[in-house]
C-alpha angles and dihedrals in degrees: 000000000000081000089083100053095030087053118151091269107058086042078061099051089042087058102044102048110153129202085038100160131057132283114246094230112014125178095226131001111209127189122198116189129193107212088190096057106011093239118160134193122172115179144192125224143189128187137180127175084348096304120129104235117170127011131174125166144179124223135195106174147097138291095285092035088059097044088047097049082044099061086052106053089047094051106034107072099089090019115125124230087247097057086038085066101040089054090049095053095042096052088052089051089041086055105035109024105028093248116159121272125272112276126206128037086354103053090121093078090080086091089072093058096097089070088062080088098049099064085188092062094055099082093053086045093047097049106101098035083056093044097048096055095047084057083044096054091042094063099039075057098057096042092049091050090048090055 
């Protein structure tokens, strides 16, 4: 039954996760925390004009939480806010409510599709989606508030 969501595919993503560290000078730091499991992602990011730039995590979590984390860190640098956000709330509808899977620069995140059926294993999956648009929201905020 795990078999379906821990396949060989997602095992290869959870071994193989780039940008793993912190960035020296981020614009915003966001942590996203899952109480069921005790899966944590904190992420770095760097933004200009709207453009993501420069990205590094760290990720303590389990196998879904780091392919997860891994598709990001391959795909974000170059990503908009826009699309940022439109990944975050596609993978919550894949997941909760059976939507399709993110298309575009993110497509890889179909893998992730089997987990859909284990409601426990969302909020693992879900980490560093949640984590990259609060960064996200924390610097539109400061920016906002410097205007």
């Amino acid at each position: 039954m795990l078999d379906d969501i821990y396949n060989s595919r997602i095992l290869e993503l959870a071994g193989n996760i780039s940008r793993l560290g912190r960035l020296d000078d981020p614009d915003a730091t966001a942590k996203a925390h899952s109480k069921l499991c005790g899966s944590t992602v904190v992420v770095d990011l760097k933004i200009q004009d709207k453009v993501v730039t420069d990205f590094a995590h760290e990720v303590k979590a389990c196998a879904l939480g780091q392919a997860a984390s891994a598709i990001m860190a391959k795909h974000v640098v170059g990503a908009t806010v826009g699309e940022l956000r439109a990944l975050r709330d596609t993978m919550r509808a894949m997941l909760k409510e059976g939507g399709p899977p993110p298309e575009g620069r993110f497509a890889e995140c179909a893998c992730l599709q089997p987990v859909r059926d284990y409601k426990a294993r969302h909020a693992s999956t879900l980490l560093t989606f949640e984590a990259v648009v609060d960064a996200i929201d924390q610097i539109e905020a400061k920016r906002t508030a410097a205007a």
